[in-house]
N, C-alpha and C positions, 0 to 999 in steps of 0.2 A: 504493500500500500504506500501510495506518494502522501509524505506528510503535506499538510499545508500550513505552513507558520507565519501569524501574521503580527501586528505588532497596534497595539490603540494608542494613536497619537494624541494627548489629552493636556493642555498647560493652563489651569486657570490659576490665577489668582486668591485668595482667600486671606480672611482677616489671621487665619492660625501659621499662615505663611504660604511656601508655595507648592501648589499639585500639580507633579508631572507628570509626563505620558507614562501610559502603564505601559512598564517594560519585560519586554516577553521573553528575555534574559532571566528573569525571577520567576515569571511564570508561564511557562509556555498555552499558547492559548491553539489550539487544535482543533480544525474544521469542525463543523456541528452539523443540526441538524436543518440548518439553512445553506448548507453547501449541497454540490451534488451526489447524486448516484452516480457510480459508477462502477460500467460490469467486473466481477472478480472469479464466474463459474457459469458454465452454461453446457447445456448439453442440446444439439437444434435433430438430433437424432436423421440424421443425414446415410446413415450407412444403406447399402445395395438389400434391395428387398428381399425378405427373408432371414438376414442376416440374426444374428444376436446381439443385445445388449453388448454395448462398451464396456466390461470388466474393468477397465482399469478405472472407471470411475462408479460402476454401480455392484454392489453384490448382491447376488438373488438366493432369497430366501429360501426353505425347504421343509418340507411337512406341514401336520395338521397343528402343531405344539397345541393341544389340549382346545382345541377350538380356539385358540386365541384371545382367551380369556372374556369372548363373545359367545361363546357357542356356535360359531363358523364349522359350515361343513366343508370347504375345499381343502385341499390337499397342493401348499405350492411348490413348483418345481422349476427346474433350471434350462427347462426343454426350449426348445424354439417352436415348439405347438403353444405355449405359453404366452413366451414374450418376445416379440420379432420386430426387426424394420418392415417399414410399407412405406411407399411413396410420400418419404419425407416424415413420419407419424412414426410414434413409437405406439404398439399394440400390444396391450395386456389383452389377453384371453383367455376366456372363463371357458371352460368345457364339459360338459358332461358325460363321462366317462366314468368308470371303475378303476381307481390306481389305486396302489398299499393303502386300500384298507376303508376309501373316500371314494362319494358319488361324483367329486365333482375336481377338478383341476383349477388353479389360475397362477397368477403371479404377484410376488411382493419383491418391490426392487428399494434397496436402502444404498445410502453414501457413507455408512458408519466407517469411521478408521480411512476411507478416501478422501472427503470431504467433510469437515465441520466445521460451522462457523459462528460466531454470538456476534450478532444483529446484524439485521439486512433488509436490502427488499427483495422476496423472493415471487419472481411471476410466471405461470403457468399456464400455457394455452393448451385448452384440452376438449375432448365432446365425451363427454359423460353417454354412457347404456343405459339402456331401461328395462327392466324387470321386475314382478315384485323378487324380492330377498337380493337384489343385485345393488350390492355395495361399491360402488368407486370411493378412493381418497384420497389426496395429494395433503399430506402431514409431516411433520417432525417431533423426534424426542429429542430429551435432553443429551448426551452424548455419554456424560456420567451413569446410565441405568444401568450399567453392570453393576457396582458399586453400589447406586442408587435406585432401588428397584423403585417402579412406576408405583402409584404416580409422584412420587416425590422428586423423581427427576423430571416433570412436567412434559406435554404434548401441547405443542400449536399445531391447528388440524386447519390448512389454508381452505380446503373445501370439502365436503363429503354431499352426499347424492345418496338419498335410497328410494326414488323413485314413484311409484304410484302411491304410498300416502301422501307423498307432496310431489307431485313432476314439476312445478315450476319452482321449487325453493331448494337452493343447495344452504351449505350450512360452513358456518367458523365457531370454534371454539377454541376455547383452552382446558385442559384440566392438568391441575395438581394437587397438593396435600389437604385434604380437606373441602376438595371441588372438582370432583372426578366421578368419573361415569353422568350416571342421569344428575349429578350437580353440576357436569361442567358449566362454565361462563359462556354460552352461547349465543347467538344470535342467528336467522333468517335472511335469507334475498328471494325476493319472487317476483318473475318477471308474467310475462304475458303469454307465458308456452311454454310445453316440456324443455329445461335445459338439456335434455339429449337432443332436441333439434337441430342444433349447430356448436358450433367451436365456439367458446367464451375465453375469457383470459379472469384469471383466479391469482386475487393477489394479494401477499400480505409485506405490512410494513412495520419488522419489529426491531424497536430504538431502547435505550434505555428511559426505563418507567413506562410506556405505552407499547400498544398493539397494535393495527390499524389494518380490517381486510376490507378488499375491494372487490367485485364484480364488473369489469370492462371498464375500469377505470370509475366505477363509482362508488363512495365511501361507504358502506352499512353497518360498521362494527367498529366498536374500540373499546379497550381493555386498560386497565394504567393497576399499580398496586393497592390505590383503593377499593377496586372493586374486589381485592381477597381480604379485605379487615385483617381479622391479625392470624389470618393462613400465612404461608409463604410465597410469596412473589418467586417463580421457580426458574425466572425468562431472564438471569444476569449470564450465562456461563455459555460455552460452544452446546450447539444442536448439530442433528445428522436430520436428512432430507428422506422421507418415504414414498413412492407410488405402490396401489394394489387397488385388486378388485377382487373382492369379496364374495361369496355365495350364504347366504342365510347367516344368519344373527340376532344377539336380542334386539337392536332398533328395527332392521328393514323386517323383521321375520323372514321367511324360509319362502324360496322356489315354491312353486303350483303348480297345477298342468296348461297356464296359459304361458310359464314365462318359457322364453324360446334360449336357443343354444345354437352356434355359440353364442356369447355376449364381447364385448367389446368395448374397450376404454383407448382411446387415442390423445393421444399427448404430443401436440405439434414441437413444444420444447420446453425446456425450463431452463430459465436465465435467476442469475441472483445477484444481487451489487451489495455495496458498501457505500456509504457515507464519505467522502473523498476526507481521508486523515482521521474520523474515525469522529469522539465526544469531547470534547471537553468539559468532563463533570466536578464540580467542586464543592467543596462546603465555604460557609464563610462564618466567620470567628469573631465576633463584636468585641471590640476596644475596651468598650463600655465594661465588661464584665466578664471579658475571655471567655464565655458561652456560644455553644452557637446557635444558628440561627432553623428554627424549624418551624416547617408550616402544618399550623397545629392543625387536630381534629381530622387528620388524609387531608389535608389543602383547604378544608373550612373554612379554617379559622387563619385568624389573619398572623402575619410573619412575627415570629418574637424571640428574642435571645436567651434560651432559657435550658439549653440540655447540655451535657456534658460531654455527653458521646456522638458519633455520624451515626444514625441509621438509614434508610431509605426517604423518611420528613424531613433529615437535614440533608438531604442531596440536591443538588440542582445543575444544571446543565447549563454555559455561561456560552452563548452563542454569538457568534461576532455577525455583527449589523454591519460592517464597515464605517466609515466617515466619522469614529472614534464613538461608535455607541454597541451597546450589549443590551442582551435580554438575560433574562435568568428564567426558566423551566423549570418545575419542579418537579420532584423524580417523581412523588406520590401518588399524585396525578394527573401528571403531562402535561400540565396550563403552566403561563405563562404569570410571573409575579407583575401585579400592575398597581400603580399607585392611583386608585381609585377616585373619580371625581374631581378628578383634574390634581390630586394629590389632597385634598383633605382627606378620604377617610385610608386609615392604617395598609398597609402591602397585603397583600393576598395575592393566591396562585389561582385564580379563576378565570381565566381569560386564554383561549383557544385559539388565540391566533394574536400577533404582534402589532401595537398602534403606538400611539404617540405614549398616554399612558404606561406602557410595557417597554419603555425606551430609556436607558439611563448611558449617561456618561459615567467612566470611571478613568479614575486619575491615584496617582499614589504620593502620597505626605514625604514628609523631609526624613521621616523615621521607619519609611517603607512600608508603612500599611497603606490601606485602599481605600478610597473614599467613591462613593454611586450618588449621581447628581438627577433627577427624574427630568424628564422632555414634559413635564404634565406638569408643572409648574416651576421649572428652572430651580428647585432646592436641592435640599442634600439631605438624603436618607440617612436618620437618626436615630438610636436605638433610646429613649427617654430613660430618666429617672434610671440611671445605670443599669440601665436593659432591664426594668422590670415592667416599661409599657410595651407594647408593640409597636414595630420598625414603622415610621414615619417620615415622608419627605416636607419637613417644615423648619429646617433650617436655609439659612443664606448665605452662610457662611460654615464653615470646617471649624466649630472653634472649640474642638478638645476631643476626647476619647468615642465620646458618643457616637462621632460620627464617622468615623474609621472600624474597618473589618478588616481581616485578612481572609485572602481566597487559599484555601487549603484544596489541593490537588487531590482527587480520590481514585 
C-alpha cells in the first residue's frame, strides 16, 4: 500500500502565544476515509471454459462437515462438475446427485491463508439461482476462527438469497458474540423482480467503527459498534472472502419436487480495494485533566474528558479535509463530531456526513500539544471547569490547558 502523508499547515495567533502548523513529523497523519479506493485483489474469472478455479488464490472446500452447522444437505467438492469457468463467469453448481453419502453436490470456495484483509470495499457482480432450499452467499469470517471459533470470530455476509420466501430481497448481515444466527444485525433490499433475473453488483464497505452494504451502488445497511451494546465489535482484525451455494437449511428450508437441477450461481468477478494509506485513528488527551476524551452513551451523548483508558468511545478517526482542516469520526458510531448550532451546544458525534459544523482547524502550542478551532463559529474547543463539563467551542482565544489535547496514535 502507497502511504499518503500529508502535513496541516495551520499558524494562528492566540493570546496564550503562538499555534503552529500541525507537524506531521510528530504525528503522522494517514489517508482516511475521504481519500480513495483503491484496487488491492480481484479475481475477473477470465480462465478458458471449463476450466477450474485459480488455486493459487481460492481453496475449495470438501464435504458435508455436519450440515454446516445449518442442516445443509450438499456435499462440496473440488470437481469441475462443481465449480468451472464459462464465458467470462465463475459457476458454482448445485447438482443433484448421490456422492459419499449426500443427495446433493455444490461448491464453497474461500481465500483463507491466500488472501486476508481488515477493511475494504469488497464488490461483487453476481446472478443469484432460484429455488426453494437454494442458498447463494458471497461472505466473510474472521480469519482468526481456528483459534476463534465462530461466532466470536465474527461473519460479514455481503449478500445471501434464498429465494421464493423472498425473490426480490437479498440480505446483509453481521453476526458475532452474542448476535448470531437468527440475532444476526440484519437488514433487507427488495427491488421490483426476482434478483435471479439479472447480474447485480453486491457491495460492502467495511472501515473502522462502520459497515456499509450496497445493492448496484445503493446504500441499505449500516452497522457501527453501537448497534452490538456491550457485545463485541468483532470487524477490527484480517477477514478471508467466501462464495457457495447451498442446498437446504434452516432459513431457505429444503429442495421440493418443483425446485429444478442443476442450479447455478454466476459470479462475473470480485474486486476488493483499500483506502489509499489506510486510517488515521487516534485518541485525544485533554490538557485540562490528562483524560480522554469519549463520546458518551455509543455517541449520544455529547464529547467529555473523562476516562482513563482508549476503548472503542475514545476512538476517532482524524480525516484530512485539506486547506488545513480535519474532521474527527467517531469509532462508536461512525458520525462525525460536530459543534452543534453553529457551536453553542456541546460536541457530539451525530452527524453522517461533513459540513461546516464538522470542520475544525488544528494547530499545535509552543509546548507541543494540539489545539481544534470549529468553522461553526471560528472558537477553540475547550474542555470547561478542568474537563469536568463537556468539550465546547467557546473560546477565542488558546488561553491555558483547557484548551489543548494531545492526539495519541492508536
Amino acid at each position: 500500500m502507497k502511504k499518503k502523508w500529508f502535513s496541516l499547515l495551520l499558524s494562528t495567533v492566540c493570546a496564550a502565544g503562538l499555534v503552529t502548523p500541525w507537524n506531521a513529523d510528530l504525528q503522522t497523519a494517514e489517508a482516511s476515509s475521504s481519500s480513495n479506493w483503491v484496487p488491492i485483489w480481484s479475481d475477473d474469472f477470465n480462465g478458458p471454459n471449463g476450466s477450474g478455479v485459480d488455486t493459487s488464490k481460492w481453496n475449495q472446500e470438501i464435504g458435508n462437515n455436519n450440515g454446516w452447522g445449518n442442516n445443509e444437505l450438499e456435499y462440496y467438492t473440488n470437481r469441475t462438475n462443481n465449480s468451472y469457468m464459462e464465458n467470462g463467469n465463475l459457476v458454482i453448481q448445485a447438482l443433484k446427485e448421490n456422492y459419499q453419502g449426500s443427495q446433493y453436490t455444490s461448491a464453497r470456495l474461500t481465500t483463507a491463508n491466500k488472501f486476508n484483509v481488515k477493511y475494504g470495499k469488497i464488490d461483487i457482480r453476481a446472478k443469484v439461482p432460484y429455488g426453494k432450499g437454494i442458498w447463494p452467499a458471497a461472505w466473510m469470517l474472521g480469519s482468526d476462527i481456528g483459534s476463534n471459533p465462530w461466532p466470536a470470530s465474527g461473519e460479514i455476509d455481503v449478500m445471501e438469497y434464498i429465494g421464493p420466501p423472498a425473490p426480490n430481497t437479498v440480505y446483509g448481515t453481521i453476526h458475532g458474540p452474542g448476535y448470531s444466527g437468527d440475532k444476526g444485525l440484519s437488514a433487507g433490499y427488495t427491488i421490483g423482480e426476482p434478483f435471479s433475473n439479472a447480474f447485480h453488483n453486491y457491495t460492502v464497505e467495511w472501515e473502522p467503527g462502520v459497515i456499509r452494504w450496497y445493492v448496484d451502488g445503493k446504500l441499505y445497511h449500516t452497522r457501527t459498534p453501537a448497534d452490538v451494546g456491550d457485545n463485541t465489535w468483532a470487524y477490527d482484525k484480517p477477514f478471508f472472502l467466501l462464495l457457495n451455494l447451498a442446498v437446504g437449511g434452516n432459513w431457505p428450508g429444503y429442495p421440493d419436487a418443483n425446485t429444478a437441477f442443476p442450479q447455478k450461481l454466476l459470479v462475473d468477478y470480485v474486486h476488493v480495494f483499500q483506502r489509499e494509506g489506510g486510517y488515521n485513528i487516534v485518541a485525544l488527551k485533554a490538557g485540562a485533566n490528562g483524560k480522554y476524551v469519549t463520546a458518551e452513551d455509543y455517541g449520544k451523548g455529547a464529547l467529555i474528558a473523562r476516562s482513563d483508558n482508549v476503548s472503542t468511545w475514545e476512538r476517532f478517526e482524524l480525516v484530512d479535509l485539506g486547506s488545513n482542516r480535519v474532521a474527527l469520526r467517531s469509532m462508536i458510531n461512525g458520525k462525525y463530531v460536530s459543534a452543534d448550532n453553529n457551536g453553542a451546544s456541546p460536541l457530539i458525534a451525530n452527524k453522517t456526513a461533513i459540513g461546516t459544523w464538522e470542520t475544525f482547524e488544528i494547530g499545535t502550542t509552543a509546548d507541543g500539544k494540539r489545539t481544534l478551532k470549529s468553522l461553526a463559529n471560528n472558537s477553540y474547543v475547550t474542555a470547561d471547569n478542568t474537563g469536568s463539563s463537556p468539550l465546547i467551542a467557546n473560546r477565542a482565544n488558546v488561553g491555558g490547558a483547557w484548551e489543548t489535547f494531545e492526539v495519541v496514535k492508536q
